[in-house]
C-alpha positions as CSV (number, residue, x, y, z in Angstrom):
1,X,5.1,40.2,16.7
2,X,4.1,39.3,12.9
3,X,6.4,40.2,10.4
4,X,5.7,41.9,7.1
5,X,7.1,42.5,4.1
6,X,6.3,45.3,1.5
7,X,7.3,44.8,-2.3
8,X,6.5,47.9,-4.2
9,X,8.8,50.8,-6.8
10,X,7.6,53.5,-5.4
11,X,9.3,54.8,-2.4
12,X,6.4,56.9,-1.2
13,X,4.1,53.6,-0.5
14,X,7.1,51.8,1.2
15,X,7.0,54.8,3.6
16,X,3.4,55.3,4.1
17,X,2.6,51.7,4.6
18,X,5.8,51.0,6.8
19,X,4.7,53.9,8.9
20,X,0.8,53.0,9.0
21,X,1.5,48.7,9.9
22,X,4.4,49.8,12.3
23,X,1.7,51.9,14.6
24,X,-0.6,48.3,14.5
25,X,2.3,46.8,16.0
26,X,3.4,45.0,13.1
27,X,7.4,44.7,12.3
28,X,7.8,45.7,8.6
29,X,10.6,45.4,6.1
30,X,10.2,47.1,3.0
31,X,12.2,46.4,-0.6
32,X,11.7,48.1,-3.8
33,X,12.2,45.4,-6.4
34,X,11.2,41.4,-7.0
35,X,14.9,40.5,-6.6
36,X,15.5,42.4,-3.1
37,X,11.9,40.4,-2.1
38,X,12.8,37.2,-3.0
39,X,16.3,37.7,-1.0
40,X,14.4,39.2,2.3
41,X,12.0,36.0,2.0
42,X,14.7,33.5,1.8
43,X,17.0,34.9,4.7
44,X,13.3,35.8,7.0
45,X,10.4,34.1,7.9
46,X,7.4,37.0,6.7
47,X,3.7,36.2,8.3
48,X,2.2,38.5,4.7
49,X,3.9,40.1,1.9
50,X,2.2,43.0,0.2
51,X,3.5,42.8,-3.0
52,X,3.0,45.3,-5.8
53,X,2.3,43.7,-9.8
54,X,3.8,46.3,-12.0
55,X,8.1,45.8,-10.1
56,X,10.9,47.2,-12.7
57,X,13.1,44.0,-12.9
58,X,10.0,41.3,-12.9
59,X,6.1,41.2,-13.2
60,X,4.7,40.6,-9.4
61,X,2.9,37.7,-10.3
62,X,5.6,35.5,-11.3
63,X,7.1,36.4,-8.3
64,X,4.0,35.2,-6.1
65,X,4.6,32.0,-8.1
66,X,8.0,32.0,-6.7
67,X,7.1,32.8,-3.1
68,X,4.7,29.7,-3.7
69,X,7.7,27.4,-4.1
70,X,8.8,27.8,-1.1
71,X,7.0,26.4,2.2
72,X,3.1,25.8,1.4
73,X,1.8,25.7,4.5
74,X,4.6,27.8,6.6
75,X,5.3,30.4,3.9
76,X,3.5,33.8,4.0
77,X,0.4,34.9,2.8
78,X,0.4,37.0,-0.5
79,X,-1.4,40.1,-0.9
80,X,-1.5,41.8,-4.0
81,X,-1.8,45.2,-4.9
82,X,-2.0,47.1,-8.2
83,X,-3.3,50.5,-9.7
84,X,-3.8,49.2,-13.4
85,X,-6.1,46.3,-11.4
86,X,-8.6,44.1,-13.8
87,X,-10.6,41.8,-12.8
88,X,-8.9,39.1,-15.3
89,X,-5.8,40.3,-13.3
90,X,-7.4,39.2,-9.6
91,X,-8.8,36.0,-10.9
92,X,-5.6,35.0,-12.1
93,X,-3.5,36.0,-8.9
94,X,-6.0,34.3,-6.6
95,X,-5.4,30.9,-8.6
96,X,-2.2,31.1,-8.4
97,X,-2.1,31.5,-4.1
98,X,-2.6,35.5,-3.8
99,X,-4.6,35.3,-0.7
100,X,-6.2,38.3,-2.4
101,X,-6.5,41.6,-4.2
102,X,-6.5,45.3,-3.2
103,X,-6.5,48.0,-5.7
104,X,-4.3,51.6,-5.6
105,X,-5.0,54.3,-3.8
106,X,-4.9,51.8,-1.1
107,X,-8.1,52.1,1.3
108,X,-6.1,51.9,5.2
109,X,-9.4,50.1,6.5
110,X,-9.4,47.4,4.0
111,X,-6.0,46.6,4.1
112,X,-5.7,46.8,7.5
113,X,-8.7,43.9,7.9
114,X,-7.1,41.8,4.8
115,X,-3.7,41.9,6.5
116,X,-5.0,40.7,9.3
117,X,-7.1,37.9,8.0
118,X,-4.1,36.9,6.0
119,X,-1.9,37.0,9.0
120,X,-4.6,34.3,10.9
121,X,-4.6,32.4,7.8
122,X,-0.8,31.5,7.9
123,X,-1.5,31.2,11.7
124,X,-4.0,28.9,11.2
125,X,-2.8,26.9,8.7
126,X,1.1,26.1,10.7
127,X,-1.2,25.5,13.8
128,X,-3.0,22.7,11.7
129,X,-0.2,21.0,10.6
130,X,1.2,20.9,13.8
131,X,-1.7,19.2,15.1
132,X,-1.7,16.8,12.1
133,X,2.2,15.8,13.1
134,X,0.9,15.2,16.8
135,X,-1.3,12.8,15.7
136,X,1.1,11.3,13.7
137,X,3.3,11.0,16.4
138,X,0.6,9.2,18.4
139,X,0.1,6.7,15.5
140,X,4.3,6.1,15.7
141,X,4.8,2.5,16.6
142,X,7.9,2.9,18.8
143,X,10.4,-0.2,18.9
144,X,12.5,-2.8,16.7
145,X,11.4,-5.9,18.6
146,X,10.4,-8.9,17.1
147,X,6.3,-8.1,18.1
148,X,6.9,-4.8,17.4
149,X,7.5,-5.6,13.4
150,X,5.2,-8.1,13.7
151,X,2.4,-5.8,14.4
152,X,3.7,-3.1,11.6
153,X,3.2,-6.0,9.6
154,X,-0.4,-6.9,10.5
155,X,-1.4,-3.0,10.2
156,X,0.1,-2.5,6.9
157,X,-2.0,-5.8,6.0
158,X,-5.2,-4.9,7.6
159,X,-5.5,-1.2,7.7
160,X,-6.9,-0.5,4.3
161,X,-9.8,-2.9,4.4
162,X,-12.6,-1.6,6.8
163,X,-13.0,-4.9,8.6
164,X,-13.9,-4.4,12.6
165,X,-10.6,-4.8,15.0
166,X,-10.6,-5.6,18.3
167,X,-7.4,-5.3,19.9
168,X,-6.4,-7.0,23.1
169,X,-3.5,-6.4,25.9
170,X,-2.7,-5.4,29.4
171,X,-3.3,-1.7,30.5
172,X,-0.9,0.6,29.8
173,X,0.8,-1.8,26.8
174,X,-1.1,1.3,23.6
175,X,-4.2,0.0,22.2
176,X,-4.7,3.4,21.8
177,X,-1.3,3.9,19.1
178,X,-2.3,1.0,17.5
179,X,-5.9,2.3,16.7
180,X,-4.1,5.4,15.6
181,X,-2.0,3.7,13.5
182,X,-4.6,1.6,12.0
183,X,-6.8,4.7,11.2
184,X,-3.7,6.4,9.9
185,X,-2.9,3.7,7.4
186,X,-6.7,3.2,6.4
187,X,-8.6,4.6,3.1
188,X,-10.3,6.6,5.9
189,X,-7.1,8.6,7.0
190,X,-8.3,12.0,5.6
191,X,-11.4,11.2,7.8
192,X,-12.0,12.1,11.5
193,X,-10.9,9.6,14.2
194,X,-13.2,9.8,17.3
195,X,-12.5,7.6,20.7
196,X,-14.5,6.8,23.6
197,X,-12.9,5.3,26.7
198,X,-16.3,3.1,27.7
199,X,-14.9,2.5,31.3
200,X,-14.3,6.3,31.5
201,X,-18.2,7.2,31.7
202,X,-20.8,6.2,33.9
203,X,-23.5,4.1,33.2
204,X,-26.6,6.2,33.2
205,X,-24.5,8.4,30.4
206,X,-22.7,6.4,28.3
207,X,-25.9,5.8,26.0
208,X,-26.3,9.5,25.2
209,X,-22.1,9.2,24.9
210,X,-22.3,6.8,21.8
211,X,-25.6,8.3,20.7
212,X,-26.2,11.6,21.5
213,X,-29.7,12.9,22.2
214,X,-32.2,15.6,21.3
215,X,-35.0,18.1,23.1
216,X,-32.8,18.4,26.4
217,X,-32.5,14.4,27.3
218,X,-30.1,15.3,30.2
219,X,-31.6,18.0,32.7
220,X,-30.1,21.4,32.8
221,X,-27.7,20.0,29.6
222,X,-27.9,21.7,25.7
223,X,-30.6,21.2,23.6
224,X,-28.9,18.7,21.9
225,X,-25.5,16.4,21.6
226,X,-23.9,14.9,19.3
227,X,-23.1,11.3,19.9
228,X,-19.6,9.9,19.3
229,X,-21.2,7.2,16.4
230,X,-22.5,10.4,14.6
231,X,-19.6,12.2,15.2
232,X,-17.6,9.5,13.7
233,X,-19.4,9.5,10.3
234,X,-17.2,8.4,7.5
235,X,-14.1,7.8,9.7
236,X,-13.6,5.6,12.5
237,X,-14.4,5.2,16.1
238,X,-12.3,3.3,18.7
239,X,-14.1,2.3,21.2
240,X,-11.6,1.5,24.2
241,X,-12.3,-1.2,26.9
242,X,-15.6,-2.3,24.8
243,X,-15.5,-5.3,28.0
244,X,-16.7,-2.8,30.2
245,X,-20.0,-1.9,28.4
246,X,-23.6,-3.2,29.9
247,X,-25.0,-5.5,28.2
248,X,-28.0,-3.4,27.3
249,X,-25.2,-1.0,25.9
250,X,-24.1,-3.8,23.7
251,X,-27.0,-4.6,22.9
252,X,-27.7,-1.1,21.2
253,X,-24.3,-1.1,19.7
254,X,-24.8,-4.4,17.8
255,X,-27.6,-3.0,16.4
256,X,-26.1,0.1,15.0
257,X,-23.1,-1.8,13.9
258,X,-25.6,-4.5,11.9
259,X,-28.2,-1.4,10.7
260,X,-25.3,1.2,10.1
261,X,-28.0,3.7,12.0
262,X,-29.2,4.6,15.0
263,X,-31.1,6.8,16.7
264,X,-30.4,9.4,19.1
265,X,-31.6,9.4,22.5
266,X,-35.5,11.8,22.2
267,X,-35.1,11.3,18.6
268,X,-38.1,10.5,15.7
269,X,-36.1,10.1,12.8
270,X,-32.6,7.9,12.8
271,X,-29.6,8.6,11.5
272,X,-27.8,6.4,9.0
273,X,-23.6,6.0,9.3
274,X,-20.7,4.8,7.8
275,X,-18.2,3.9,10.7
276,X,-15.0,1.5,10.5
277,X,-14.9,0.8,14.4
278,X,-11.9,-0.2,16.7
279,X,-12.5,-2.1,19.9
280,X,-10.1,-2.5,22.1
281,X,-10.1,-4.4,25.9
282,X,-7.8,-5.5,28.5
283,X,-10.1,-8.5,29.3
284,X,-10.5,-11.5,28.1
285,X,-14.1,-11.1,26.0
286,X,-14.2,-15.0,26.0
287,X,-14.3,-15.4,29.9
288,X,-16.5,-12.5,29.9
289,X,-18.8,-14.3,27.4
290,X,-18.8,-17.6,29.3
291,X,-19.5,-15.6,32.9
292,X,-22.8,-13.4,31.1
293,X,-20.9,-10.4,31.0
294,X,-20.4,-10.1,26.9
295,X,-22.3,-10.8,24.0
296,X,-21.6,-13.3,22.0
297,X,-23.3,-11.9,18.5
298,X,-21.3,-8.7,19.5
299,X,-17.7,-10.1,20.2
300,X,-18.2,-12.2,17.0
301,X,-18.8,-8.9,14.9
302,X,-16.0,-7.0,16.9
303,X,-13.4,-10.1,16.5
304,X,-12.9,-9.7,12.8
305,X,-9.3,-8.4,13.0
306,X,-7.9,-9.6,16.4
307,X,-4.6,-7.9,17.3
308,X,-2.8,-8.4,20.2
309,X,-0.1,-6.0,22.0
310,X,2.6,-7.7,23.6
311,X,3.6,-6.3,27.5
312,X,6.3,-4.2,28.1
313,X,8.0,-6.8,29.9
314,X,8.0,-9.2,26.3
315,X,9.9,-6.6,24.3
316,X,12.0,-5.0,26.7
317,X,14.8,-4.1,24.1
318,X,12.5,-1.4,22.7
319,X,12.9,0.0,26.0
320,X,15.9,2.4,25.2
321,X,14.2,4.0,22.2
322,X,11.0,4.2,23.9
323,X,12.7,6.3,27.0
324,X,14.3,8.4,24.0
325,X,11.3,9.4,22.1
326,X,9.5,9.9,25.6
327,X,12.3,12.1,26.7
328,X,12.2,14.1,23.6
329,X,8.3,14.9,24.0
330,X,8.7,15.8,28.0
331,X,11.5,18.2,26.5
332,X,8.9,19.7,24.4
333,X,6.3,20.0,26.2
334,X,8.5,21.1,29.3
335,X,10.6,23.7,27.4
336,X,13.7,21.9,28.3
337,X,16.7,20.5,27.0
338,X,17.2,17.6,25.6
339,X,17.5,15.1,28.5
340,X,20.3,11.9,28.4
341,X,19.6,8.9,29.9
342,X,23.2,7.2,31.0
343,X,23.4,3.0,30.6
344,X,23.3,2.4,33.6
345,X,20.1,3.8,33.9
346,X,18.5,2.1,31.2
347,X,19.4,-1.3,32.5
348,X,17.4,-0.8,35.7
349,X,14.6,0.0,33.3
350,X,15.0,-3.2,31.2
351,X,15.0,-5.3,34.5
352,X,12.0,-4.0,35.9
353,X,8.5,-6.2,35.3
354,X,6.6,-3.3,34.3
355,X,2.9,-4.1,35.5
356,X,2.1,-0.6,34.3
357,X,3.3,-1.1,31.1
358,X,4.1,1.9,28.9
359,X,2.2,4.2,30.6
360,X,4.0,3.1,34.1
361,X,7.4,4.1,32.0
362,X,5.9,7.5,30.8
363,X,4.6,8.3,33.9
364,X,8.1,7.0,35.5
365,X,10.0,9.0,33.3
366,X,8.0,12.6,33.5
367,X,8.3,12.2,37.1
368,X,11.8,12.2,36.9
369,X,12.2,15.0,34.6
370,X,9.5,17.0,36.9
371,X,11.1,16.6,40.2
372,X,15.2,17.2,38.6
373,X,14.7,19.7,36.7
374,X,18.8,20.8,36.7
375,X,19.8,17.5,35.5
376,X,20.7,17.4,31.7
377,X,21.3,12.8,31.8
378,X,19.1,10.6,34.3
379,X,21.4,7.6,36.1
380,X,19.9,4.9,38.0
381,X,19.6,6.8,40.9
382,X,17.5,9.2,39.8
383,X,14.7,6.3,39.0
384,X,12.1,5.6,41.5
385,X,13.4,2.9,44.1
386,X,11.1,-0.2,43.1
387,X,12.4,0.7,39.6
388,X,15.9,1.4,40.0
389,X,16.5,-1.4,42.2
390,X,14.5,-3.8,40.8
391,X,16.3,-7.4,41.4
392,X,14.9,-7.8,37.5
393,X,12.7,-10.7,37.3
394,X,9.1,-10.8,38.9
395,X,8.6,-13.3,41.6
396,X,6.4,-15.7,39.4
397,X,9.5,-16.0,36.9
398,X,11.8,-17.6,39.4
399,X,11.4,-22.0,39.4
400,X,12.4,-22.1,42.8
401,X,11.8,-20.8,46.2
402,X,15.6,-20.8,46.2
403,X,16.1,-18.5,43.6
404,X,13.9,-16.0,44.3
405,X,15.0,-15.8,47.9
406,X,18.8,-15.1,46.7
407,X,17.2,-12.6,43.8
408,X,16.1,-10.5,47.3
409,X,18.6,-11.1,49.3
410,X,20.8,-9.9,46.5
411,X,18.7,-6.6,46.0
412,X,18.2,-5.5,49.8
413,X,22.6,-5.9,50.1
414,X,22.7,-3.8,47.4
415,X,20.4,-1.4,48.4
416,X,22.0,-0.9,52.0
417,X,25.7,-1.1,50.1
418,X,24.7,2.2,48.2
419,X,22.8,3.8,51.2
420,X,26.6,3.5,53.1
421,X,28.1,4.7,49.9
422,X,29.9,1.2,49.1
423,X,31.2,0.8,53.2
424,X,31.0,-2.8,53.4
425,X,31.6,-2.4,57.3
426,X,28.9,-0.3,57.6
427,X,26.7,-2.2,55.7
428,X,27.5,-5.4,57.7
429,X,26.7,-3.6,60.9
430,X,23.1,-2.6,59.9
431,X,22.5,-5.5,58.5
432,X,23.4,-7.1,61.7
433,X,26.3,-9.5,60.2
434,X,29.9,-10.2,60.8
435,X,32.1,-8.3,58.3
436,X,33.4,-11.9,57.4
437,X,29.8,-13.3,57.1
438,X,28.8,-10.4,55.0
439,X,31.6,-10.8,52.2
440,X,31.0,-14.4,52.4
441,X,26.8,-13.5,51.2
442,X,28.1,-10.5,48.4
443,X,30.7,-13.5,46.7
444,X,27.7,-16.1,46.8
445,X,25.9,-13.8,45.5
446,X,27.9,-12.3,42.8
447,X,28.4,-8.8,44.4
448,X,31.3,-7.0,44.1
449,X,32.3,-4.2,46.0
450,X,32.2,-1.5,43.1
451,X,28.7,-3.0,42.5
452,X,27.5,-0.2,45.0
């Protein structure tokens, strides 16, 4: 329910106007003097303050310059209202934040649709800056790692120029965030930042998708589109998995990038941009270029900035603050409690290979906060079982045949040790071993009994 504060000597108003915004639904609080006001406003959060000029220990627009010192974008909306009103008076209460001016006797419509709008304003307003701090968030470089600062580094370095990027690494590894963060850092940061997952759309469409079109070029589709190169005017477009693009698609985008215009799909006239664009790909362009698949001319004007995002698996001690942060946003977006994750935990997810990546972590731990939703700290066993009993090194890491056979034999005694709740008799006899034999494997192996 919005909140709202009246500010005004005479009692009489206070009452009527308490009386009236109560039976809209509003929640009022009333005070007679600038000093009372400024006290409410400190100790309460206030969606509008109506807020009378003439107060008996302070004129009302100094106090609006007050109220302006606290929270810009949070603080409430100013309304103010006077019977000696002058037009000299309203123009210098609107530059100074009143959202605006109503005169005594107070007309109940008017107010009404001013308090309102006022009270959408503020909504408005905290709603945007919320959205800004998401995508800030999603331009946050999570890690300390060595490739981590590295690529901090190259983004400070590079981001203000408007030089083409391409950005390579596995799937999953956060191409995206980089983009993000290259936008975010840029000249064009105030700007709109539009993407386009190129593997995401089908082949017949993805023309109109970059392009747009005019006079109904899709059947039974609006009149017209807006194409994410037009869309992207003055900021910049990331175009993600560019390696998956025909080459008559490339073709087109080459041309747009060397012409800075295009023209939309039914169009006469074209359309003249100024883009920064972002490529990103999980392929390698130069294999693709050798097989027919990629354009030369195009990877050449892409390749200006070449980035690379290291795997999961190469900067694994970013892994803890990665599960925090991740943890932190589920919580958020789940309504719950902050979740722990316990040491043990953590350690199964720094020995895992990660093939997915990033992603394969966030998806890993969502899953777990989804499905336990009374736990307050995830252990190991919580963690899916590839992941939480991962013997910590992918098979191509291990020189020998040897190795990797003991790495799994290791694992899968392990695994049955903590199914039989550490019963090394137990163990042995689904396993099919001798007790003897069995303690004989966990010592070569470097298992000890409170291992499981």
């Amino acid at each position: 329910m919005n909140h709202i504060l009246v500010v005004d000597d005479e009692p009489d108003i206070r009452s009527t106007l308490e009386a009236i915004l109560a039976e809209e639904g509003y929640t009022v609080t009333t005070a007679g003097t600038a000093t009372e006001g400024l006290d409410l406003i400190r100790d309460a959060i206030f969606d509008a303050v109506l807020l009378d000029i003439w107060l008996p220990d302070q004129d009302g627009l100094e106090v609006l310059q007050q109220i302006r010192k606290f929270d810009a974008v949070a603080g409430p909306e100013v309304i103010i209202i006077s019977g000696h009103g002058t037009i000299e008076t309203a123009v210098r209460a609107t530059k100074l934040g009143a959202y605006d001016f109503l005169e005594k006797p107070l007309s109940l419509e008017r107010t009404l649709i001013i308090l309102k709008n006022a009270v959408e304003a503020r909504r408005l307003r905290i709603e945007n800056r919320e959205f800004q701090q998401q995508l800030t968030a999603r331009a946050r470089i999570t890690g300390e790692s060595v490739p981590v600062k590295a690529l901090r580094q190259q983004i400070r370095l590079m981001a203000p120029t408007n030089g083409r990027v391409l950005i390579y690494g596995e799937s999953g590894t956060g191409k995206e965030v980089i983009a993000r963060a290259m936008h975010a850092e840029s000249q064009r940061a105030d700007r709109v930042f539009v993407e386009l997952n190129c593997a995401a759309i089908p082949e017949d469409y993805i023309e109109t998708e970059l392009f747009g079109y005019r006079h109904s070029a899709l059947p039974g589709g609006p009149p017209e589109k807006r194409g994410t190169f037009e869309r992207a005017d003055s900021g910049t477009l990331f175009l993600d998995e560019v390696g998956d693009m025909s080459l008559k698609t490339q073709a087109k985008v080459l041309r747009a990038l060397d012409e800075q215009q295009f023209t939309p799909v039914g169009a006469a006239q074209s359309i003249r941009i100024d883009v920064r664009l972002i490529g990103a790909t999980n392929k390698n362009l130069e294999e693709e270029i050798a097989k027919g698949n990629f354009r030369e001319d195009l990877f050449y004007r892409l390749n200006v900035i070449p980035f690379y995002v290291p795997p999961l698996r190469e900067r694994k001690e970013d892994i803890p603050l990665l599960a925090t942060e991740l943890l932190r946003e589920f919580g958020r977006q789940y309504g719950r409690p902050r979740m722990e994750i316990s040491a043990d935990a953590l350690a199964a997810l720094q020995l895992h290979h990660w093939p997915g990546n990033v992603r394969e972590l966030k998806n890993i731990l969502e899953r777990v906060m989804i499905l336990n939703p009374q736990v307050s700290r995830i252990e190991r066993k919580h963690l899916p079982v590839l992941v939480a009993r991962s013997p910590g090194r992918h098979p191509e890491e291990f020189p020998s045949l040897q190795q990797a056979r003991e790495a799994y034999e290791r694992d899968y005694i392990l695994r049955k040790l903590e199914d039989c709740h550490g019963n090394v008799s137990r163990a042995a006899e689904i396993l099919g071993l001798e007790r003897s034999h069995l303690y004989r494997k966990m010592k070569a192996l470097g298992i000890h009994t409170k291992e499981a």
